[in-house]
DRENDO-1510 file (C-alpha; in Angstrom, 1 decimal, always signed):
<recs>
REC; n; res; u; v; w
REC; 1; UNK; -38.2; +69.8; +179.1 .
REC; 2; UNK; -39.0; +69.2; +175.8 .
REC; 3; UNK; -37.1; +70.9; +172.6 .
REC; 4; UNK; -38.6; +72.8; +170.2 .
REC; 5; UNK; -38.7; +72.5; +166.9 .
REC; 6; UNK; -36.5; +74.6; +164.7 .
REC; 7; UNK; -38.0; +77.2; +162.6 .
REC; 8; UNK; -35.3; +77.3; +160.4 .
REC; 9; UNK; -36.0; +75.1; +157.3 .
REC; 10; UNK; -33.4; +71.9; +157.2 .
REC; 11; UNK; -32.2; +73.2; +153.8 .
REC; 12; UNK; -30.8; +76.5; +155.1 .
REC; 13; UNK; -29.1; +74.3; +158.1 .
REC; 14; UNK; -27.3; +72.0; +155.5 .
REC; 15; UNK; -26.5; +75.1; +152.8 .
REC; 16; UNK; -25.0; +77.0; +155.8 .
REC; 17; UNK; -23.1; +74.0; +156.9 .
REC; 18; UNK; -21.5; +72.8; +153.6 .
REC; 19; UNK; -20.8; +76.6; +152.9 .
REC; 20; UNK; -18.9; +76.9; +156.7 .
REC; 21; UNK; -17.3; +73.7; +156.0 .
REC; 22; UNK; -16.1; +75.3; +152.9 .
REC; 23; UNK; -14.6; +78.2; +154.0 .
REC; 24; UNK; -12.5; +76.8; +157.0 .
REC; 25; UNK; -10.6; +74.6; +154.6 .
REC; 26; UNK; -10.4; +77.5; +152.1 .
REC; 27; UNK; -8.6; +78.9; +155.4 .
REC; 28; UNK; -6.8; +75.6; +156.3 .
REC; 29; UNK; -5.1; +75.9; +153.3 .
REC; 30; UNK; -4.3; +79.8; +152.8 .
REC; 31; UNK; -0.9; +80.2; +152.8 .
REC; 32; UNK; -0.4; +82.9; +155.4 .
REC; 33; UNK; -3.2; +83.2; +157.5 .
REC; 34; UNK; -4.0; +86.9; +159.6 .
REC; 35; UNK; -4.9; +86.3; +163.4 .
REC; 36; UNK; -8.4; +87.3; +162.0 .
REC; 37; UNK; -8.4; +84.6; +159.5 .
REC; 38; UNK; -7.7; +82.0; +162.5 .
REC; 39; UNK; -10.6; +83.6; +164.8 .
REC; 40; UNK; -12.5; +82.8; +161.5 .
REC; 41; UNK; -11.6; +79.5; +160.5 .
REC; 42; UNK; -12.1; +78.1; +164.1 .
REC; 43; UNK; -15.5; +80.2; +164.1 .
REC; 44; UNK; -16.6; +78.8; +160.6 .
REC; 45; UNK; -15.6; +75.1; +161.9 .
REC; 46; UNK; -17.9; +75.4; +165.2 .
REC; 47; UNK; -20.6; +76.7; +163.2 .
REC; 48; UNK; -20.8; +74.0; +160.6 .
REC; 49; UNK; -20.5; +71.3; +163.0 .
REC; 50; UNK; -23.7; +73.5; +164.6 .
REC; 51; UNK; -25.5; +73.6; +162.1 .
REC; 52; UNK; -24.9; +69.7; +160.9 .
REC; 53; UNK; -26.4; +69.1; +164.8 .
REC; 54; UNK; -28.9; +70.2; +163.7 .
REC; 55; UNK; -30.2; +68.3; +160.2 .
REC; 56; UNK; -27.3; +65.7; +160.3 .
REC; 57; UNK; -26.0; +62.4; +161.1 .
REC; 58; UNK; -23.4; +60.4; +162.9 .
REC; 59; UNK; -20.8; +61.1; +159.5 .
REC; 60; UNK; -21.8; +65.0; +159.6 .
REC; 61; UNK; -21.1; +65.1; +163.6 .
REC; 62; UNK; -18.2; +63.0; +163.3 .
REC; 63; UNK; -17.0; +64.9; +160.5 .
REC; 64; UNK; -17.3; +68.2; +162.5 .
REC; 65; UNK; -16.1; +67.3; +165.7 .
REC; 66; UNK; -12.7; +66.2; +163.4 .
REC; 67; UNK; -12.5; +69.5; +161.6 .
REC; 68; UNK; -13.0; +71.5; +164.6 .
REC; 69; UNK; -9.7; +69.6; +166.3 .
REC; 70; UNK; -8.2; +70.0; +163.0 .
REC; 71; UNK; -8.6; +73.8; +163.4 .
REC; 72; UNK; -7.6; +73.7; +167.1 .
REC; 73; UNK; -4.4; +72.1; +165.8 .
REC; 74; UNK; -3.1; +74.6; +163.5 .
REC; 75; UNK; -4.1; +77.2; +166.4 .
REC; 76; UNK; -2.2; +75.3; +169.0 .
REC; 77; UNK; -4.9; +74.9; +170.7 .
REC; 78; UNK; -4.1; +71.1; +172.4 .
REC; 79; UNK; -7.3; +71.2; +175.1 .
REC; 80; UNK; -10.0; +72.0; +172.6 .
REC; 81; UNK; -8.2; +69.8; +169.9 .
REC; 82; UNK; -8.2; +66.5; +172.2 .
REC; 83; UNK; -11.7; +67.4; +173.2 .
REC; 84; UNK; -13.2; +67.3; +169.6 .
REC; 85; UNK; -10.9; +64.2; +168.1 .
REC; 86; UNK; -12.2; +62.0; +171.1 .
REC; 87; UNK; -15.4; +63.1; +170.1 .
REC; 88; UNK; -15.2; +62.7; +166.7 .
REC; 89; UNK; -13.3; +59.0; +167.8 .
REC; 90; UNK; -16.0; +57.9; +170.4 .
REC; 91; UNK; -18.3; +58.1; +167.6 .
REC; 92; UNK; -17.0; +56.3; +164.8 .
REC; 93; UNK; -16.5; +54.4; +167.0 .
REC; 94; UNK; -20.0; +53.4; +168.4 .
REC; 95; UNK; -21.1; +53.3; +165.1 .
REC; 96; UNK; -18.6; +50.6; +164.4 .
REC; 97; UNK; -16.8; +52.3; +161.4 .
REC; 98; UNK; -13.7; +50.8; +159.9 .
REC; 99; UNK; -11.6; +51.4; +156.6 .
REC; 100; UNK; -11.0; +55.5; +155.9 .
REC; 101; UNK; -13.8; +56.6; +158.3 .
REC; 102; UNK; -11.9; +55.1; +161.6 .
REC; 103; UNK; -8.6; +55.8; +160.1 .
REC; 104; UNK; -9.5; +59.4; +160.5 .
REC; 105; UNK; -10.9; +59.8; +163.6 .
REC; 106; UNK; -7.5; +58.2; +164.7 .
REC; 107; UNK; -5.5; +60.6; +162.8 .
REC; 108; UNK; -7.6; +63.5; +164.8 .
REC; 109; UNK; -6.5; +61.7; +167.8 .
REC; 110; UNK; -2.7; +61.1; +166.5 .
REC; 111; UNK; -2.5; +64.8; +165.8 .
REC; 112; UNK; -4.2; +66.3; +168.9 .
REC; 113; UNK; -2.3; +63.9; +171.1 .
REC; 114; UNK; +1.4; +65.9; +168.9 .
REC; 115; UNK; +0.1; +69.0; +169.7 .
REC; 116; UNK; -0.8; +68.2; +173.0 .
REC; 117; UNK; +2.6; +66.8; +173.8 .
REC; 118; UNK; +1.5; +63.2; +173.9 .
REC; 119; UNK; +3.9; +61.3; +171.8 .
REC; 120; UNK; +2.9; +58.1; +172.9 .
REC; 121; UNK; -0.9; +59.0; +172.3 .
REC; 122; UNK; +0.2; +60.2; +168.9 .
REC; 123; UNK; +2.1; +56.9; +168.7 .
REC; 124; UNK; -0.6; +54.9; +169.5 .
REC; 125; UNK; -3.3; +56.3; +167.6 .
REC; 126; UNK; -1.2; +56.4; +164.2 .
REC; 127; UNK; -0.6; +52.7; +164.2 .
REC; 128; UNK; -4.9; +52.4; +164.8 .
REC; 129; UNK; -5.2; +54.7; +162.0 .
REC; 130; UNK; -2.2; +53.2; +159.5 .
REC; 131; UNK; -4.7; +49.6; +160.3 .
REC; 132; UNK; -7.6; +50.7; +159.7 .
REC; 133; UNK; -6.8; +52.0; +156.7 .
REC; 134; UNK; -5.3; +48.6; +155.6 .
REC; 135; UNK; -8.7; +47.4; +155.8 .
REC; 136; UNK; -10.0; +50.0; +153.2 .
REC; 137; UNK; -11.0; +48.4; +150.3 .
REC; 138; UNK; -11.1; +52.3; +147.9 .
REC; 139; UNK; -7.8; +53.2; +146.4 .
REC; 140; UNK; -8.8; +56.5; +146.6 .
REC; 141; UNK; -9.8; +56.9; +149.8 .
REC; 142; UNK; -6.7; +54.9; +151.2 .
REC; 143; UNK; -4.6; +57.9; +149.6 .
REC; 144; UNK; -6.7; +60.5; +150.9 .
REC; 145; UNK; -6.1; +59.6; +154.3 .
REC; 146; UNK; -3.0; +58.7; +154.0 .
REC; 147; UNK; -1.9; +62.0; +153.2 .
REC; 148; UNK; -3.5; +63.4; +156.2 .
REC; 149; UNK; -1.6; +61.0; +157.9 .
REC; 150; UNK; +1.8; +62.1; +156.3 .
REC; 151; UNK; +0.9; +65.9; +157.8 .
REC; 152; UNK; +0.6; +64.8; +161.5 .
REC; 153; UNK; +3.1; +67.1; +163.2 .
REC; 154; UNK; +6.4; +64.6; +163.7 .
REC; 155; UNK; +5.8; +62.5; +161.1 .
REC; 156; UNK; +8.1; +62.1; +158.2 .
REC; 157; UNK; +7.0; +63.8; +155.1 .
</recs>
């Protein structure tokens, strides 16, 4: 069976999908967050890493599959969580990635395998992270991920 093209322009794909991306870290980082607000920041998640399925690339998937573990984190939510951080792992990956872009995916991993009860997962896939990120050259980008690092549940802040 063949797909179909999309009748909905690529533009409108990649406005919705920055805009959803958007708003589920504007919910990551309420302070107190209804049961509402989760149901909506896990909604928003899926639906930008939808729409970047559709017009994106390997970053935008990878990117997606990462936030929607993220998400699945704060909710608890181990299964779904593991299921999206390998994802988002297995393909940076295959694309051969290194520096801040693996050190990510591994600090999905890190923090799905915490919630999921894994310490030596988390274990494991910290120390990947904490090397890849020794091999990024940016300052900037060292830091960013570095502080996601520092907010893996059972890791000293």
């Amino acid at each position: 069976m063949t797909a179909q093209p999309s009748a909905v322009p690529d533009d409108f794909h990649r406005e919705l999908a920055i805009g959803l991306f958007n708003e589920t870290w504007r919910l990551i980082e309420k302070a107190e967050r209804s049961a509402d607000d989760e149901v909506a920041m896990l909604l928003s998640a899926m639906a930008s890493r939808w729409h970047w399925g559709q017009v994106g690339g390997a970053s935008e998937t990878a990117t997606g599959d990462w936030l929607i573990s993220h998400v699945a984190c704060l909710m608890a939510m181990g299964d779904l969580a593991l299921r999206f951080a390998r994802a988002s792992l297995t393909l940076a990956e295959s694309e051969g990635w290194d520096g801040w872009r693996l050190a990510s995916a591994h600090e999905g991993m890190a923090r799905a395998c915490a919630v999921s009860g894994d310490p030596e997962g988390r274990a494991r896939h910290l120390a990947a992270a904490g090397g890849a990120l020794e091999r990024e050259p940016s300052p900037e980008d060292r830091e960013a991920i570095s502080e996601q690092l520092s907010t893996v549940p059972g890791t000293a802040t």
